[in-house]
C-alpha positions in Angstrom: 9.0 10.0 -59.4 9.9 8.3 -62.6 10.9 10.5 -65.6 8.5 13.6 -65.1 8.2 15.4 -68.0 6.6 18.9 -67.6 5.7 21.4 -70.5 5.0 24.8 -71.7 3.6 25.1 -75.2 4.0 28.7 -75.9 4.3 30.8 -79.0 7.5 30.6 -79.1 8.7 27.2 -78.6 8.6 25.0 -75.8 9.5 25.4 -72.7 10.8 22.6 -71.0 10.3 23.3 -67.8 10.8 19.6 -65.8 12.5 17.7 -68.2 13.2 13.7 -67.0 13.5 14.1 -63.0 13.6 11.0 -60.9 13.9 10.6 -57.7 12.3 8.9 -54.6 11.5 9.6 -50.7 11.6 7.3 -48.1 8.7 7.8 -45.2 10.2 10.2 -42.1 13.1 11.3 -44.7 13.6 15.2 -45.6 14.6 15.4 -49.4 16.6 19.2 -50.4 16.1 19.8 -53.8 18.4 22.4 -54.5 19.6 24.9 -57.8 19.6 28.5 -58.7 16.1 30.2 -60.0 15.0 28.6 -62.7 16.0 25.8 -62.6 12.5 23.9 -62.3 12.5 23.0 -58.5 9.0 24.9 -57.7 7.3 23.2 -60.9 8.4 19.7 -60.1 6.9 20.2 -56.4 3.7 21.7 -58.4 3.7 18.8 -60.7 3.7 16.3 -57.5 0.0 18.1 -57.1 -0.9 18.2 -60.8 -1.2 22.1 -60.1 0.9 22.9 -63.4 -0.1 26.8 -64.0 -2.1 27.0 -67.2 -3.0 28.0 -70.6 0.3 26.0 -72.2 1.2 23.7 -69.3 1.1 20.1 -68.8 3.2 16.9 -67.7 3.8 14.8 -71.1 5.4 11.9 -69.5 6.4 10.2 -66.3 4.9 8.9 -63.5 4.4 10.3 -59.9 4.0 7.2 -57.2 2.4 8.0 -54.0 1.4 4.9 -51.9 2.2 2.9 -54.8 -0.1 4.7 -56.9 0.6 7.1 -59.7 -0.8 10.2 -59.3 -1.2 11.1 -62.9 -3.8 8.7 -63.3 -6.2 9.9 -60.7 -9.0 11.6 -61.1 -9.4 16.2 -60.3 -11.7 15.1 -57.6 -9.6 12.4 -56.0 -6.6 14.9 -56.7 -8.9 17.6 -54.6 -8.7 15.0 -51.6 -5.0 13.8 -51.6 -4.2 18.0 -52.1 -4.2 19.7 -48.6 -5.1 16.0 -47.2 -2.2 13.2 -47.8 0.4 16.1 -49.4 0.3 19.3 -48.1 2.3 22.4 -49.4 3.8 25.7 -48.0 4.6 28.3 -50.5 7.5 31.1 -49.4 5.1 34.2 -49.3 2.5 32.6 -46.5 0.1 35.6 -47.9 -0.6 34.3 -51.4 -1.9 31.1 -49.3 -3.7 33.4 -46.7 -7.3 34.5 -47.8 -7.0 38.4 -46.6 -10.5 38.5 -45.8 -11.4 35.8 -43.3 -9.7 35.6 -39.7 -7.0 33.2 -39.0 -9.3 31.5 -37.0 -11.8 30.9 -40.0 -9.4 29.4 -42.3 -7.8 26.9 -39.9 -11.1 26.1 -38.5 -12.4 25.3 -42.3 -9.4 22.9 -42.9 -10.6 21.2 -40.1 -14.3 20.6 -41.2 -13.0 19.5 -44.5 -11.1 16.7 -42.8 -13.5 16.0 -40.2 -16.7 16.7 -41.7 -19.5 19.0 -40.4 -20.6 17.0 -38.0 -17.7 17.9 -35.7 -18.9 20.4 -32.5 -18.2 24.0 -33.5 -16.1 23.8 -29.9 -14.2 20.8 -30.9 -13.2 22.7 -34.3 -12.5 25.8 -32.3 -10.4 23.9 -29.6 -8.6 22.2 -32.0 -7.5 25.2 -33.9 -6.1 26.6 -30.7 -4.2 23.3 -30.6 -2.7 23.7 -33.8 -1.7 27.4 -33.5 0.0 26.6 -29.6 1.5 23.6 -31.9 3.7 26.1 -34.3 4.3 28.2 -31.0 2.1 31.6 -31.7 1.1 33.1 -28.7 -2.3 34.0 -26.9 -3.5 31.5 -29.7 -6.5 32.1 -28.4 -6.7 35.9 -29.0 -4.8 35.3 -32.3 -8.1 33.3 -33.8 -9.8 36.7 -34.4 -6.7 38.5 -36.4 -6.7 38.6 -40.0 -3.5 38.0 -42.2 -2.4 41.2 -42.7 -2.4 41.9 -38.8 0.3 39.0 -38.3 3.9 39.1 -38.6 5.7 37.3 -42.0 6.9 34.7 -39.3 3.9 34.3 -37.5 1.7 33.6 -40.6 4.5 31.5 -41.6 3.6 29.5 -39.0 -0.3 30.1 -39.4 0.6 28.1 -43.0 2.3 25.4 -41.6 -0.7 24.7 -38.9 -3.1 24.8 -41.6 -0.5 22.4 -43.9 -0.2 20.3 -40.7 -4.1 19.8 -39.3 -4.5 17.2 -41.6 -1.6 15.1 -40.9 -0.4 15.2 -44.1 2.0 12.0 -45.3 4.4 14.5 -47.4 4.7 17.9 -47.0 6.4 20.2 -49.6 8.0 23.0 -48.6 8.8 25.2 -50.9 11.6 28.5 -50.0 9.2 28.0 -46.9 12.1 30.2 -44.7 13.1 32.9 -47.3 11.3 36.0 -46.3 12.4 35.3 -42.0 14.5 36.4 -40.3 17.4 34.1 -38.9 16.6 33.6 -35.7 12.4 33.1 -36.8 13.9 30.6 -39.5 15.5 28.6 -37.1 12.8 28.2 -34.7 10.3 27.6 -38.2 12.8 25.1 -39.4 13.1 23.3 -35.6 9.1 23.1 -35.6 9.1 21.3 -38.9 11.6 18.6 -37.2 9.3 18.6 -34.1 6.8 18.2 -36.4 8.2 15.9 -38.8 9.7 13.7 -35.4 5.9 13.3 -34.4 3.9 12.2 -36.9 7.0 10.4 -39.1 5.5 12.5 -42.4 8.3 12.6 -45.5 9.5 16.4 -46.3 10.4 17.8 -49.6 12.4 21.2 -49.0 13.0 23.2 -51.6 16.0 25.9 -51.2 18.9 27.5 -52.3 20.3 27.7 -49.0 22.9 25.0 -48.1 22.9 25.8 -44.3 19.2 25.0 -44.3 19.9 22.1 -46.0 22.5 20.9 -43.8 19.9 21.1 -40.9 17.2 19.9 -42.6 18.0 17.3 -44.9 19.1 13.7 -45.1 19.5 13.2 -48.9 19.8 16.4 -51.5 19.2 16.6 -55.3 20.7 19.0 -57.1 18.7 20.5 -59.7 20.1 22.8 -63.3 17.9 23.4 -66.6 14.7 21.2 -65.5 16.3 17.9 -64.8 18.5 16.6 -61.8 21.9 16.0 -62.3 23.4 15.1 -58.9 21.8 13.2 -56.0 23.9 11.7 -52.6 23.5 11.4 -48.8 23.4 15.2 -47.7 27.0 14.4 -46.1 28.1 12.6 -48.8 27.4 16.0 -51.0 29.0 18.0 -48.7 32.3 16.3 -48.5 32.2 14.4 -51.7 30.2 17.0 -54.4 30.8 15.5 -58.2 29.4 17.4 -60.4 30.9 20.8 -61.5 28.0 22.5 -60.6 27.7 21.0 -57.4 31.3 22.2 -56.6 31.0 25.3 -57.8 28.0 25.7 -56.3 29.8 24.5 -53.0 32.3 27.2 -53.7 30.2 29.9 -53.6 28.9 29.6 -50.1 31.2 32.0 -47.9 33.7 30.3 -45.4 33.7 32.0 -41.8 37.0 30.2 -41.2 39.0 31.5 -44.1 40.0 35.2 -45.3 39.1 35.9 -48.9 39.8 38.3 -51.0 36.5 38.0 -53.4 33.8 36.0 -53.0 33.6 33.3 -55.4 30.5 33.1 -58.3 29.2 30.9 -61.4 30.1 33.2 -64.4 26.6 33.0 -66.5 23.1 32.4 -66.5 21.3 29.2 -66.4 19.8 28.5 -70.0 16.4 30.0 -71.3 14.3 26.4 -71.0 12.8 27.3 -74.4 16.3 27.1 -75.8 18.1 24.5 -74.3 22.0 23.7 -75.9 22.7 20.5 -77.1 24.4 18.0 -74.5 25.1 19.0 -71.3 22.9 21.9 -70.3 25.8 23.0 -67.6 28.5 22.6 -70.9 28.7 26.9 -71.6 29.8 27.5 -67.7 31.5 24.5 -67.0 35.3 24.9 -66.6 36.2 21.1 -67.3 34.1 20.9 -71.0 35.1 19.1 -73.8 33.5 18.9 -77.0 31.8 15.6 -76.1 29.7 17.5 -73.6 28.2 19.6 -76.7 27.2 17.0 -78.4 25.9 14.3 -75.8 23.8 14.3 -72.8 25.7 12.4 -70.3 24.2 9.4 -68.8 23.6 8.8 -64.6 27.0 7.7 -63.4 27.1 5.8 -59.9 29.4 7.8 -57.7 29.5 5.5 -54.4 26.7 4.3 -52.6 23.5 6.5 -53.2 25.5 9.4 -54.9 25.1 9.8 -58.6 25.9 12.5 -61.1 25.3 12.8 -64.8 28.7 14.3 -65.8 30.7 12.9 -68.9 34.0 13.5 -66.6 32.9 10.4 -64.2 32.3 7.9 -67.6 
């Protein structure tokens, strides 16, 4: 992704919503992008699909490469094959992706067609649905074919989701707050499944969260993401140990330590700014305890940190 620009034209300005992000992905590597609400994370991964909500918004500028192709410049129906085909997505509530009306069986059993055409035996489609569903570890699959959505646990159409995301052997799949409504120990085997998964047929992850223990499972590289643009990436280690930014630390400093007694648990004083209404400079200036005035006035530039780690801070110049 080269300098994704993503818009909303409203009545009352314009929200910038994805405002310059860059990054890449390697093949079999799990990318975190991580920041508070609001901070753009869910309409970059919706911008990767050209699925930018309208009336008001559009990507003005950038590039999206998959396969050495930019995705911008293809066509709604060649978008309509690489969607759900060669990039899949999961969405946190598995129920807005769930039609409420047709059996479980149904809907995995139609992605299946659509990949290998309707002139695959109604018992091949129907076996290999069974696959799929003994695949994300839900049980009596078999009996399971004929329950509708709203008969299913939150974890176990979770998992319904990711079979559907997964029956096409997608080459990237984003996941996006994919484990917020579970339960830990149903997150953890979710999150192990998508490394079984991931292990097996060497597709590229994007996981979008706001949970840093999920990302130290999950993740090999992490971008950190405030007002629409990225403004720290590094080695998921490397943040960990090394974080550059302020908001990265502080960030860091709000996760609770089990190994240390604390008399208050530690938070970011503020809000993240109204995209509409951006401040000049440094978006992170107004809750950053190391400002100086040049961070008012000047966006700071990408600054190499080591190897693979950068940050745009003015502090690091």
């Amino acid at each position: 992704m080269q300098d994704l620009k993503t818009y909303f034209f409203t009545r009352t300005g314009v929200v910038k919503a994805v405002d310059g992000m860059n990054f890449s992905l390697r093949e079999g590597e799990t990318l975190g992008i991580v920041g508070e609400s609001g901070c753009g994370k869910s309409m970059t991964a919706l911008s990767i699909l050209r699925l930018v909500p309208a009336p008001g918004g559009r990507i003005v500028g950038g590039k999206i490469l998959f396969e050495r192709e930019d995705l911008l410049e293809k066509s709604s129906s060649e978008m309509q094959e690489i969607r759900g085909g060669k990039i899949c997505m999961i969405l946190q509530d598995p129920m807005t992706s769930l039609n409420p009306v047709y059996s479980i069986g149904n809907q995995l059993m139609e992605t299946i067609r659509a990949e290998a055409g309707d002139g695959l035996p109604a018992r091949s489609t129907w076996s290999r649905a069974i696959e799929l569903l003994g695949k994300v570890n839900i049980s009596s699959p078999e009996v399971r074919m004929g329950s509708y959505p709203h008969q299913m646990s939150g974890g176990m159409r979770q998992r319904v989701v990711g079979a559907i995301a997964i029956s096409r052997m997608p080459k990237l799949l984003i996941a996006d707050e994919a484990t917020t409504s579970l339960d830990a120990t149903i997150q953890l085997q979710y999150l192990n499944l998508l490394n079984d998964i991931q292990a097996e047929t060497g597709m590229a992850m994007i996981f979008i969260t706001h949970d840093f223990g999920i990302v130290a499972k999950m993740c090999d590289r992490v971008l950190l993401m405030y007002a629409g643009t990225g403004v720290e990436t590094a080695d998921m280690r490397e943040l960990f140990n090394n974080p550059a930014h302020p908001y990265a630390q502080a960030l860091m400093q709000s996760v609770p330590s089990v190994d240390k007694d604390v008399d208050y648990l530690y938070s970011i004083e503020g809000q993240p700014p109204a995209l509409d209404k951006l401040p000049p400079g440094c978006s992170f200036a107004p809750r950053c305890p190391y400002v100086f005035d040049r961070c008012h006035q000047e966006f700071p530039p990408e600054v190499r940190v080591n190897e693979g780690h950068s940050a745009r801070c003015w502090r690091l110049v």
